[in-house]
C-alpha positions in Angstrom: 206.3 -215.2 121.5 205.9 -218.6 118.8 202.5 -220.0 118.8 203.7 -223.3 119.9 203.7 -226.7 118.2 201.3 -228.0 120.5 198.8 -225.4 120.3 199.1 -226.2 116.8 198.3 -230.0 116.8 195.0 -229.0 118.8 194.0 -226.5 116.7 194.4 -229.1 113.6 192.4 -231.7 116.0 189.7 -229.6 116.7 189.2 -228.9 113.0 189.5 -232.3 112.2 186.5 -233.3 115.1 184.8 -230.5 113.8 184.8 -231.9 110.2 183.8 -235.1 110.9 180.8 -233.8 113.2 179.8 -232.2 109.1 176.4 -229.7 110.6 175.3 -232.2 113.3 175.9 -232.7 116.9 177.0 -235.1 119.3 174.9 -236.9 121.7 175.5 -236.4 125.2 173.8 -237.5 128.3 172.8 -236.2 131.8 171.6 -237.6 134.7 167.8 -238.5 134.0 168.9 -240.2 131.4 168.9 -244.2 132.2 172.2 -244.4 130.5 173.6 -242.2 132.1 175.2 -243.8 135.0 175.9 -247.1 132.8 178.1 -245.0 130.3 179.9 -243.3 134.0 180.8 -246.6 134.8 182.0 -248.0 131.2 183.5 -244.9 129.9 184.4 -242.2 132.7 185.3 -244.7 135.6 188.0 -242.8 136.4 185.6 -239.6 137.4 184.2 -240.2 140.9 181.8 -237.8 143.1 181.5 -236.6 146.7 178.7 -235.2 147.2 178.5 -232.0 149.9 176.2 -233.6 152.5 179.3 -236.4 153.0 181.9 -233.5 153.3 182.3 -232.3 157.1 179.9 -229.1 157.6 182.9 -227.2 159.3 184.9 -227.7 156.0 182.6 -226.7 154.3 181.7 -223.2 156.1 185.7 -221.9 156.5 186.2 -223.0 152.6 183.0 -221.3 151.6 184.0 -218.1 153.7 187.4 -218.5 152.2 186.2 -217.8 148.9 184.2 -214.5 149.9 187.1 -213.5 151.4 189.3 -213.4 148.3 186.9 -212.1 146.6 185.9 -209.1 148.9 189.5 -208.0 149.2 190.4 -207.9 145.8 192.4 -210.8 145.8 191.0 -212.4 142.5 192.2 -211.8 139.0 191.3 -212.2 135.3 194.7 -213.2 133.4 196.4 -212.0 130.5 196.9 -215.1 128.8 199.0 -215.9 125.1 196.2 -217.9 123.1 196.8 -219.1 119.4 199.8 -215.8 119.3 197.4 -213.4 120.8 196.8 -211.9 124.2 193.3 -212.7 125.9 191.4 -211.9 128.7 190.1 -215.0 131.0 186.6 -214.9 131.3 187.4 -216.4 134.8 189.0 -214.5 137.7 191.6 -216.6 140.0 194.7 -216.7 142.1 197.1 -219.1 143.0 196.9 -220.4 146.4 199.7 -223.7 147.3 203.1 -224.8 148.9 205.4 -221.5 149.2 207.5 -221.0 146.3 205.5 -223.1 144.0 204.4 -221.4 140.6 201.8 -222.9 137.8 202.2 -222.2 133.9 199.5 -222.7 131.3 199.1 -220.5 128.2 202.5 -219.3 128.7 201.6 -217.4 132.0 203.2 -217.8 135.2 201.3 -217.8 138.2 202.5 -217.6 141.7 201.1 -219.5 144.4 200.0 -217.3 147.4 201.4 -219.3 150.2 199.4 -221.2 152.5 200.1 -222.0 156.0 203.8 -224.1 156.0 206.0 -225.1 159.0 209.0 -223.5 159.4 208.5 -220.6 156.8 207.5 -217.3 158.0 204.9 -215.5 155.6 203.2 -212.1 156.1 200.1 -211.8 155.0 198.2 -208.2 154.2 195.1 -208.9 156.5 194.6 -211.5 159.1 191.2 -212.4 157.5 193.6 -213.3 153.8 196.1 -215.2 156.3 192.8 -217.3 157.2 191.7 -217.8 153.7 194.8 -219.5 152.8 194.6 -221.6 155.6 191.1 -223.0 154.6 192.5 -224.1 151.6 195.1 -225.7 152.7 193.0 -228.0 155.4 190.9 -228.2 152.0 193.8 -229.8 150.7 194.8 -232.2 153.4 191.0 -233.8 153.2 191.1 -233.8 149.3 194.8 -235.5 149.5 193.3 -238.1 152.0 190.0 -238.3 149.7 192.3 -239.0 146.6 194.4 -241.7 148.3 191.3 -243.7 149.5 189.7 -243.4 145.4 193.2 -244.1 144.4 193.6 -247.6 146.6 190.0 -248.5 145.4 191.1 -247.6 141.5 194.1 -249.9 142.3 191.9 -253.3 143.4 189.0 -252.8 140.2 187.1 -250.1 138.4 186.1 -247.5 140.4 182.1 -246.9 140.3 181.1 -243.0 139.8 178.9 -243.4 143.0 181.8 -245.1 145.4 182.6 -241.9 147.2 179.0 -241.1 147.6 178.9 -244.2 150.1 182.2 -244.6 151.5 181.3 -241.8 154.5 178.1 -242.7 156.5 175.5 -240.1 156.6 176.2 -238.3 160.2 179.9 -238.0 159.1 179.1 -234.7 157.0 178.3 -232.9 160.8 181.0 -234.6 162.4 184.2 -232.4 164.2 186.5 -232.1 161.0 190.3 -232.8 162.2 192.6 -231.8 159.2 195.6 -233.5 160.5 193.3 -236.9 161.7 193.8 -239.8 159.5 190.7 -242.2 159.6 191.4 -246.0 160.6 191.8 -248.3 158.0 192.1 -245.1 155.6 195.2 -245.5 153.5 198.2 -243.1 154.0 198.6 -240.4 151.4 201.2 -241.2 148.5 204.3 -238.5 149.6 205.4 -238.6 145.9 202.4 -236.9 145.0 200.6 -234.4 147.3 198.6 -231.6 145.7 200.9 -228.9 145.7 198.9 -225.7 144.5 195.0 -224.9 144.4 193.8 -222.8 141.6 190.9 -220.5 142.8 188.3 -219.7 140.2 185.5 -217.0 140.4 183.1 -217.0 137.7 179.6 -215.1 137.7 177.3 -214.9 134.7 175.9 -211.8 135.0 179.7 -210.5 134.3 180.6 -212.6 131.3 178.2 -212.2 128.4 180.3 -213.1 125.7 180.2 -217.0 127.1 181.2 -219.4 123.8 178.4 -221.8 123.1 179.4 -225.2 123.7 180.6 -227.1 119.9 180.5 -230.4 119.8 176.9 -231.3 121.5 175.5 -228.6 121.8 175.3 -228.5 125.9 174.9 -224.5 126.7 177.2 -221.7 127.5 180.8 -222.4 128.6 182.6 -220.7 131.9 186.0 -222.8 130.7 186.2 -224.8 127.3 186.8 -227.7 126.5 190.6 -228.5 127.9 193.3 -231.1 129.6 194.5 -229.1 132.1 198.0 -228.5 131.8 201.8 -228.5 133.3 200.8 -231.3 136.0 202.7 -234.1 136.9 201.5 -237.2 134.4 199.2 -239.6 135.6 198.4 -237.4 138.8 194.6 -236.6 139.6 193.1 -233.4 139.7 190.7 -232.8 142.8 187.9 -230.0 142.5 185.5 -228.4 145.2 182.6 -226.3 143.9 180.7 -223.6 145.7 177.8 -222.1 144.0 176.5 -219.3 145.7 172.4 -219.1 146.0 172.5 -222.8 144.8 169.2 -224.0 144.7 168.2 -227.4 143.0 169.0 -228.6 139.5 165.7 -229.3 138.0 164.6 -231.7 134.7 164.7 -229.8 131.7 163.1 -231.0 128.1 166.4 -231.2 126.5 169.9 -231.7 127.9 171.1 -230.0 131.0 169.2 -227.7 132.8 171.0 -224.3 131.7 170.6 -222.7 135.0 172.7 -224.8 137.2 176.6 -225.5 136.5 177.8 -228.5 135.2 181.0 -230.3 134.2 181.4 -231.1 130.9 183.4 -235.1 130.1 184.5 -236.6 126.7 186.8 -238.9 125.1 189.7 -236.2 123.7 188.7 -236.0 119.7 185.8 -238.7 120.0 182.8 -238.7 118.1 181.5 -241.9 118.9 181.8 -242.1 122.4 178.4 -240.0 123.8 179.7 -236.9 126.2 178.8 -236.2 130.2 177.5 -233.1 131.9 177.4 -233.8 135.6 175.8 -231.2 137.9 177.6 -229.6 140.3 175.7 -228.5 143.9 177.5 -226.2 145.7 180.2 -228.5 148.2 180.7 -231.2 145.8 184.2 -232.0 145.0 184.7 -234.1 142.2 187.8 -236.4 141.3 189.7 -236.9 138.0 191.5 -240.1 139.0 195.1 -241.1 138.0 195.3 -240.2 134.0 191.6 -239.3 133.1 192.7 -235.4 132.9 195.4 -236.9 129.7 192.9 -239.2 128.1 189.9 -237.3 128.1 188.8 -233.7 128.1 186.3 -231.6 130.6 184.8 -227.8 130.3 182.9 -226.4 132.9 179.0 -225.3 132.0 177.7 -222.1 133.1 174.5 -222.0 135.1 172.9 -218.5 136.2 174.4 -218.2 139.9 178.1 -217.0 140.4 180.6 -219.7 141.1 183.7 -220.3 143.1 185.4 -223.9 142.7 188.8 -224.9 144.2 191.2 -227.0 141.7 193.9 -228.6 143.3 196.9 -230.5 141.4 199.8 -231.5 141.1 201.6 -228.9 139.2 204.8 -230.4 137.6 207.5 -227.9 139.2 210.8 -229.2 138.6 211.8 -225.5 137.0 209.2 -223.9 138.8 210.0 -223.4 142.2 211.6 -220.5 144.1 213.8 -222.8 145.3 215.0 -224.0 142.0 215.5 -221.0 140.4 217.7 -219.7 143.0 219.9 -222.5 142.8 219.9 -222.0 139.1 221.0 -218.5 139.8 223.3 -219.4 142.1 225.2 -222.0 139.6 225.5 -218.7 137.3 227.2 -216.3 139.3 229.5 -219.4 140.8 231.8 -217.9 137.7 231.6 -214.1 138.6 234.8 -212.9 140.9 235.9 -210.1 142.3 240.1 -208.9 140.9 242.4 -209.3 144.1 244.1 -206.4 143.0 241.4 -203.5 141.9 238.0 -205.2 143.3 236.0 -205.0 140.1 233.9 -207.9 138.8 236.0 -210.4 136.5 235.1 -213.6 134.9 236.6 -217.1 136.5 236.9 -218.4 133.2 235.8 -218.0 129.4 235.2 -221.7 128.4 232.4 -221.3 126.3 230.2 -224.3 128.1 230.0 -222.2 131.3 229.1 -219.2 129.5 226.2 -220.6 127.7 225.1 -221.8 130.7 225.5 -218.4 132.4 223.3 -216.5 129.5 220.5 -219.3 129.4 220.0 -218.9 133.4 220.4 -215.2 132.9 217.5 -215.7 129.9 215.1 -217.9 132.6 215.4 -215.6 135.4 214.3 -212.5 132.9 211.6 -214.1 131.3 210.5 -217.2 133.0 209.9 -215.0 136.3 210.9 -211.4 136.5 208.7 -210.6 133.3 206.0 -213.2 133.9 205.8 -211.5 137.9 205.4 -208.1 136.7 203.5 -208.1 133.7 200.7 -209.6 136.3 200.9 -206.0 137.8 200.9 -205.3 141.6 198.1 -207.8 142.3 200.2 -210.1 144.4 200.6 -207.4 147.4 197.1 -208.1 147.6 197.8 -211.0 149.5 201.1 -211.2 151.6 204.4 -209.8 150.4 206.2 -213.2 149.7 206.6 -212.5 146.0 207.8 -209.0 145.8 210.4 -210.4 148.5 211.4 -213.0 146.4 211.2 -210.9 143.1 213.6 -208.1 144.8 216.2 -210.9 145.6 216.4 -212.4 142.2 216.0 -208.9 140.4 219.4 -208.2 142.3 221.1 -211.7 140.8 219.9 -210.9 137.7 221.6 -207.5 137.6 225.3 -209.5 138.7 224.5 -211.6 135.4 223.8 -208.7 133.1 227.5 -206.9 134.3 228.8 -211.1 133.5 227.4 -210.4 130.2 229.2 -207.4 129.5 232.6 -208.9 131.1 231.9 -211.2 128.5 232.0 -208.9 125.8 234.8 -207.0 126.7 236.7 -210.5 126.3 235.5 -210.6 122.4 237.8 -207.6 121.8 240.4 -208.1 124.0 244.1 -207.7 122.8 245.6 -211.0 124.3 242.6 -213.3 123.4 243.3 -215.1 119.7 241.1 -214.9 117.0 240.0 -218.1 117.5 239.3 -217.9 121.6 237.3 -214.4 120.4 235.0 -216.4 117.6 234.1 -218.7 119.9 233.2 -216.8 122.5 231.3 -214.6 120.3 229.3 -217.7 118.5 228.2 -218.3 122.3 226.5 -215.2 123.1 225.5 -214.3 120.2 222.1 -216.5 120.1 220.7 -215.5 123.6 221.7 -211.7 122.9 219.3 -212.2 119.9 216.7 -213.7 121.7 217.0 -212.4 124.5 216.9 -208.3 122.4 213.7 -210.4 120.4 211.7 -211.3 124.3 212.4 -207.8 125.6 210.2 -205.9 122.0 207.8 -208.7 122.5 207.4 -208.6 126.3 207.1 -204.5 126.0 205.0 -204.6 122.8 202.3 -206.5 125.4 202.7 -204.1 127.9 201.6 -201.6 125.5 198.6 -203.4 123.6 195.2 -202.1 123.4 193.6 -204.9 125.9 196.1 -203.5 128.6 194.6 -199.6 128.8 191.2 -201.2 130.0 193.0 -202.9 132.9 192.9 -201.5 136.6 195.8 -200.1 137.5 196.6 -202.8 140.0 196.1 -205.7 137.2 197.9 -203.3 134.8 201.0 -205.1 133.5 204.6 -203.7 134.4 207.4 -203.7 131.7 209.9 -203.9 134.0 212.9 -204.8 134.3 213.6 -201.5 132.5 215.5 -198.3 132.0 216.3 -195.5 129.6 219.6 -195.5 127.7 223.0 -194.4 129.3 221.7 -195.0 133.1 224.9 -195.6 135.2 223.5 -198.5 137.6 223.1 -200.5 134.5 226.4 -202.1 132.6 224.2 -202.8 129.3 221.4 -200.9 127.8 217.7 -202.2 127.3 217.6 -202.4 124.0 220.3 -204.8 122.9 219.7 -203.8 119.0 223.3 -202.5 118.6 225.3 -205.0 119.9 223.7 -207.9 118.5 224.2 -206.1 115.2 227.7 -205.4 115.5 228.4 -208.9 116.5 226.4 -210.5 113.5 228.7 -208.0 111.8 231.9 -209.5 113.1 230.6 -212.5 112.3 229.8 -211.5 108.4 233.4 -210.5 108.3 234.5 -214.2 109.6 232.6 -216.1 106.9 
């Protein structure tokens, strides 16, 4: 797949910062510096801090055994990411844990959220102990929703200090009975418009990543995760993060900078140089806060230290085409123009007007490659966790098969007898371009299947080419490889001109 414009623009930024930095480095400061918490206040307002001992201590222990849980059943992953055209491995293991149906895309991989607990949807899990881990996270969420709404309402009335959420609970609240589904008095109601929908679980331990990237621009140590917005999230929306370090012990002074051996975010001004950068420390059950549009202004990387690391990063994933939900309904509007002949009972076409058959191949496009592909190029690691994917994959695998036979139906109508030259040209110019690209995604999608970097892959993280199947097989109406009859099209169409 096309490196993508944007990647390109921060690819030019990044040289550009890095140019104007010539051999130096830029300052930064931590927090035994004295301007430290001045430059929070001025500059990174919209950052706040909760520290664990304000965070109720049953929360804390079903989170925290949450995370072990994953882990010990195999639940986390390393992804198979497109970076600048190539595939890469994340350093970082995860999984998707949110609302059911809701998916996440950033560097052009779709992930899909392992339900949590919802009302009124009936989701099977693959152990009891994995039906409670998704649980945790989502009474995680509830607090961190509530959390976010009280920062929000205090963003709303003035500047929000860094330290505000470090006194708004008093001290005996962090051993206090934690209700999810209480609401504190006086505590201001969650926005609805703007819940955290999806909590990305990350898994990071040092001792397994030795090929960490040192920090650039300042110079601040090894990097877990580099410098990044994070992306596909509803604009303006905050980003909420719990960290759990295991074995945390405290994070002492050290000469210069951070101390390398505890884990840190990373804050700065996106491509700044005069603005000095933050690296906060992170104790294990501290959630911090990137308020309203702080994730689009400025950037944030996460800093190794020497113990492993779980953190929980929940968000509001912009999902207007990424929901189950949705693409059904696309689906659906697609095969509203597929009939059956009164007469013989074979598939036919309602109608031929080119508009509804572009709209027909671009669903039948999404549904290939936006989820099929992206679900089983991720291998079998979803069945891990509860079967509510492969359900869902199985369902839109069969749609997708009732679009490739429309396909064909429309083909046969570009050499039908009683169509006019013209009604055949036109409907030819309208599939021609998605039969191209769609013949273009399939090499592409099986050429990354096939790479090098996927032969040292488990077999359950292993990616799937699929859908496929061989030439001439009778439950298919076209073949795989669309090579032929895109050619003979552009033919046709070489004969036209």
């Amino acid at each position: 797949m096309k490196r993508s414009v944007h990647e390109g623009e921060k690819e030019a930024k990044k040289q550009k910062l890095l140019e104007q930095m010539g051999d130096g480095r830029l300052p930064y400061l931590t927090p035994k510096e004295d301007k430290f918490y001045p430059l929070w206040m001025s500059k990174y307002s919209k950052l706040t801090l909760q520290e664990a001992r304000h965070i109720p201590a049953e929360l804390h222990q079903v989170v925290q055994k949450a995370f072990v849980t994953l882990l010990h059943h195999g639940c986390l992953f390393q992804d198979l990411v497109r970076l600048k055209g190539k595939d890469v491995l994340t350093p970082v293991s995860r999984i998707l844990v949110g609302r059911p149906g809701c998916t996440y895309k950033y560097l052009n991989t779709r992930l899909f959220a392992v339900p949590w607990s919802s009302d009124g949807v009936n989701i099977s899990y693959s152990t009891e102990d994995v039906s409670e881990a998704c649980k945790a996270f989502c009474d995680l969420n509830k607090f961190l929703c509530s959390q976010t709404a009280s920062e929000l309402h205090k963003l709303n009335g003035k500047v929000v200090s860094p330290l505000s959420v470090r006194h708004n609970i008093p001290e005996d609240d962090g051993d206090a009975k934690y209700n999810p589904n209480a609401q504190k008095a006086g505590e201001p109601e969650e926005d609805p418009a703007e819940p955290y929908n999806v909590t990305l679980i990350n898994y990071m331990d040092p001792l397994d990543m030795p090929y960490l990237k040192e920090e650039p621009y300042f110079g601040m140590g090894k990097m877990a995760v580099s410098w990044h917005h994070d992306e596909n999230l509803v604009d303006g929306s905050t980003v909420a993060v719990y960290s759990y370090s295991c074995q945390d012990g405290d994070i002492g002074e050290h000469a210069e900078g951070r101390d390398p051996s505890g884990w840190h975010v990373g804050l700065k001004i996106a491509w700044d140089i005069e603005t000095p950068g933050l690296a906060v420390p992170l104790h294990t059950g501290d959630c911090y806060f990137m308020l309203d549009d702080l994730n689009q202004t400025h950037q944030h990387c996460v800093l190794a230290g020497s113990q492993p690391r779980f953190s929980s990063t929940h968000r509001v994933a912009e999902c207007s085409r990424g929901t189950l939900h949705y693409i059904r309904s696309r689906c659906s509007a697609a095969l509203e123009n597929l009939d059956t002949h009164p007469d013989t009972g074979a598939a036919c076409l309602k109608s031929v007007e080119t508009g509804v058959l572009r709209e027909a191949e671009d669903i039948h496009s999404e549904v290939e490659f936006e989820w099929l592909r992206q679900f089983w190029f991720q291998g079998t690691r979803y069945s891990k966790c509860s079967d509510f994917w492969q359900v869902a994959m199985a369902e839109l695998e069969d749609r997708w098969k009732q679009m490739e036979t429309m396909t064909s139906l429309v083909l046969e109508q570009i050499v039908k007898d009683n169509r006019t030259e013209e009604e055949r040209r036109a409907i030819r110019n309208c599939v021609l371009p998605p039969l191209a690209e769609r013949r273009d995604l399939r090499n592409e999608w099986r050429a990354r299947c096939r790479s090098k970097l996927v032969k040292s892959l488990p077999p359950d993280q292993a990616p799937h080419c699929y859908p496929y199947w061989e030439e001439g097989d009778p439950a298919m109406p076209l073949p795989f490889d669309l090579h032929r009859i895109v050619t003979r099209l552009e033919n046709l169409a070489q004969e036209d001109d």
